[in-house]
C-alpha positions as CSV (number, residue, x, y, z in Angstrom):
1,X,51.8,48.4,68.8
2,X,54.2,50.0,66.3
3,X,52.2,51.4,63.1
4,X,53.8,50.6,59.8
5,X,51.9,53.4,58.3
6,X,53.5,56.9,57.9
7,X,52.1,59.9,55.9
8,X,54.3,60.7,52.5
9,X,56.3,63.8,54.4
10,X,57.2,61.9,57.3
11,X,58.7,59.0,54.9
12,X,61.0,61.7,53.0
13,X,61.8,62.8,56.0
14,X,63.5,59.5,57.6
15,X,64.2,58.5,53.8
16,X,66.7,61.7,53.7
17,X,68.0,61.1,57.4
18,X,68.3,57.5,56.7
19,X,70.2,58.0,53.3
20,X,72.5,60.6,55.1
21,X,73.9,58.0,58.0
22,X,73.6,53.9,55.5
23,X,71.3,54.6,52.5
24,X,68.0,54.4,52.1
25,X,66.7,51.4,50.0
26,X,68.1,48.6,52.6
27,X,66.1,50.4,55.4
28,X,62.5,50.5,53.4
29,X,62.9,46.4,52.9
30,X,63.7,45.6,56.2
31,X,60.5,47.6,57.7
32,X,58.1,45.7,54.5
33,X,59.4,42.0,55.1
34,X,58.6,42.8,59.3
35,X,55.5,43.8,58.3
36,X,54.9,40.8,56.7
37,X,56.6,38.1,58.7
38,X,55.1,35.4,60.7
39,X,56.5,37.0,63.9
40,X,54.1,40.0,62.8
41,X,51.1,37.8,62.3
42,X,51.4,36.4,65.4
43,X,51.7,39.7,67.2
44,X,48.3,40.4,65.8
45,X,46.9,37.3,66.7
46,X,47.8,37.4,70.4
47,X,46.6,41.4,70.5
48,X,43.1,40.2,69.1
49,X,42.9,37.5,71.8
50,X,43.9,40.1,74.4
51,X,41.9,43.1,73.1
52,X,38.9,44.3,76.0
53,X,35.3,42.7,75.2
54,X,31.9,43.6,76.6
55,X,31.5,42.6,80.0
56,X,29.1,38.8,79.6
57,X,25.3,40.0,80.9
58,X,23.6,37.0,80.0
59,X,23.4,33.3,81.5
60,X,21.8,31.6,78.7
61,X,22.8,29.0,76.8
62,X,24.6,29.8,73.6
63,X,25.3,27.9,69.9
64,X,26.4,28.6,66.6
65,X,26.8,25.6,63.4
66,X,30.1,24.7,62.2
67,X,30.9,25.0,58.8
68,X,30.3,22.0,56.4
69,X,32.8,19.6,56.6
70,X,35.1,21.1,59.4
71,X,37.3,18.5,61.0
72,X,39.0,20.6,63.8
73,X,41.5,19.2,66.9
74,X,42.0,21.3,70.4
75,X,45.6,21.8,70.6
76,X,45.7,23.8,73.1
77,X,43.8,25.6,76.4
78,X,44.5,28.2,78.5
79,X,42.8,30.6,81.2
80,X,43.2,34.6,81.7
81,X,42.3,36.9,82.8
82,X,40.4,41.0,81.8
83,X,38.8,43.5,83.1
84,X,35.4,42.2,84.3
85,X,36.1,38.7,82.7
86,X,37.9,35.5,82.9
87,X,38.6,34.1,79.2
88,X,38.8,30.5,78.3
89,X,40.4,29.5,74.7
90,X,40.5,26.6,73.1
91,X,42.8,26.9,70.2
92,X,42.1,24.6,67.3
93,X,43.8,23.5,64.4
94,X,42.6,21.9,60.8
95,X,40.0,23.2,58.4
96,X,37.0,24.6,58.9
97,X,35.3,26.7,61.3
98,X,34.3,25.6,64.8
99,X,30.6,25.5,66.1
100,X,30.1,25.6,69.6
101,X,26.8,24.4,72.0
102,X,27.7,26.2,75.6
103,X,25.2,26.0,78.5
104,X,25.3,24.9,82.4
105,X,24.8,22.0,83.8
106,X,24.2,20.5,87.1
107,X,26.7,17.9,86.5
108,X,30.0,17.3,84.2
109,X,28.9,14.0,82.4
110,X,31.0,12.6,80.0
111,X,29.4,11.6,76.3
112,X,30.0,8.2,75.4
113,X,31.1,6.6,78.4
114,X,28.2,8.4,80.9
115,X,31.1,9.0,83.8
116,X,30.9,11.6,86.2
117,X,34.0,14.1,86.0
118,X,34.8,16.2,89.0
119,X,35.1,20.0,88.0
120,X,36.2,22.6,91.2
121,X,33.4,25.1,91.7
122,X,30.2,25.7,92.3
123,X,28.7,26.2,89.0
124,X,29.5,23.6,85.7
125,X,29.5,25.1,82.0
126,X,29.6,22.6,79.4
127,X,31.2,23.4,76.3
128,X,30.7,21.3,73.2
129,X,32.6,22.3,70.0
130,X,30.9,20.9,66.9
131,X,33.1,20.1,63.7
132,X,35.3,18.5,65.9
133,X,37.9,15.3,64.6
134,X,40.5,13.1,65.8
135,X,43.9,13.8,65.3
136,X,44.1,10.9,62.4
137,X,41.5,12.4,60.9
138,X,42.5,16.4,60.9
139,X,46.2,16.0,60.9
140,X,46.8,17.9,63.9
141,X,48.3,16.2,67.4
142,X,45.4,17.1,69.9
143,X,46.0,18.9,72.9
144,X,47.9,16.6,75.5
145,X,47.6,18.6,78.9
146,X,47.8,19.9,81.5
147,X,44.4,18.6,82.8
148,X,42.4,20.3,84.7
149,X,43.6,23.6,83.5
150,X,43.5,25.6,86.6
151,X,42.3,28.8,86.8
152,X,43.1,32.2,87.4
153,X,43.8,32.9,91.4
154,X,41.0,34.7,92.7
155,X,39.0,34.2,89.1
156,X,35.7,33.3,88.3
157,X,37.0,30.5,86.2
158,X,38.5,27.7,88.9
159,X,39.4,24.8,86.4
160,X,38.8,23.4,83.0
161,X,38.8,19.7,82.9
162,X,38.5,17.5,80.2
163,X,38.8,18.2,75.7
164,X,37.9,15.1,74.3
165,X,36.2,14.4,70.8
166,X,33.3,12.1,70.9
167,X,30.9,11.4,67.4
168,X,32.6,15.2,65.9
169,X,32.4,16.8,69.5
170,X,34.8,18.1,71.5
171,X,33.5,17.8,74.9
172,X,34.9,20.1,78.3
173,X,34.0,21.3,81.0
174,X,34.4,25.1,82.8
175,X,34.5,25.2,86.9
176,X,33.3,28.3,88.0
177,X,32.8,30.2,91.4
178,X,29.1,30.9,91.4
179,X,26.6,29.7,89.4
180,X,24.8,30.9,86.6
181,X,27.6,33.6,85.9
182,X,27.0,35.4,82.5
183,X,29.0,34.6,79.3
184,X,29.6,35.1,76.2
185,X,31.0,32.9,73.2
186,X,32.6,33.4,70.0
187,X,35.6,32.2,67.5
188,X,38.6,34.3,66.5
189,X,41.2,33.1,63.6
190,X,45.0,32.9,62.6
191,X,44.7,30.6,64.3
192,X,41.4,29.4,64.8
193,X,39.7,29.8,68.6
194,X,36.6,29.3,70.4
195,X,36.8,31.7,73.4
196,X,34.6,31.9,76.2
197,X,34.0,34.9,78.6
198,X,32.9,34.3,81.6
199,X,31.6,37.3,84.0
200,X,33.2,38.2,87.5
């Protein structure tokens, strides 16, 4: 990552050398409105998302409230992969911040309807992302595939299947290699994501 910020010296320095070859002023701007850009932002955003974590130790279950009147839509999953980890994020869109209830279970039930969805692997986590909201209701188009998302090859993660809202809850389901693997949970911003590591 480039690093915008350069001692007083060094800036006379180029300042002079820049002045000699096409002037000075033009070359300052340029390097303030990248800094600035949405291009820049989303640099950072995708470095924090890909930035090493602490390997998961722990199987429990996990949670954390959503804020007061969050009304968030998935619009988007995706796997990968880190040293000692496979990472799941569900990138989210509308205001608010996401809570999450994350825990395994022996089956992958649907809320609302009560049907049994297949999910590859031999362990089930169950992620349900409170302050959810339909599309009409947070402005955002919702995610619209693929589904499963498959996994990593040779991953922990096999497949996550399913990111439907039901009663403010946005309902899915992990597939995982063995059971019980540790993980951690938490939510990153700009833009707003619930990521899920899960241990090798």
């Amino acid at each position: 990552m480039i690093n915008h910020r350069i001692g007083p010296f060094a800036a006379f320095a180029a300042c002079a050398l820049t002045l000699t070859l096409t002037g000075c002023s033009e070359s300052n701007s340029a390097s303030s409105v990248a800094a600035t850009s949405p291009a820049a932002a989303a640099t950072t955003s995708s470095v924090l998302e890909s930035e090493s974590a602490p390997i998961p130790t722990d199987a429990s279950p996990k949670s954390s409230a959503a804020s007061e009147s969050a009304k968030l839509t998935v619009t988007d999953v995706r796997v990968g992969e880190h040293e000692g980890f496979d990472r799941v994020v569900y990138e989210l869109g509308g205001k608010g911040t996401p809570g999450w209830r994350v825990a395994y279970v022996d089956e992958a039930v649907q809320d609302g309807s009560g049907k049994t969805i297949p999910v590859s692997g031999n362990g089930i986590l169950q992620v349900q992302i409170d302050g959810s909201a339909y599309p009409f209701d947070s402005d955002v188009e919702g995610y619209s595939g693929p589904n499963p998302v498959p996994g990593v090859p040779g991953g922990t993660v096999t497949e996550v299947n399913g990111a439907l809202v039901f009663e403010g809850v946005t309902q899915s389901f992990i597939g995982v290699t063995r059971p019980d693997r540790p993980f951690t949970v938490s939510a990153l911003s700009d833009p707003t994501r619930v990521v899920v590591d899960v241990a090798k």
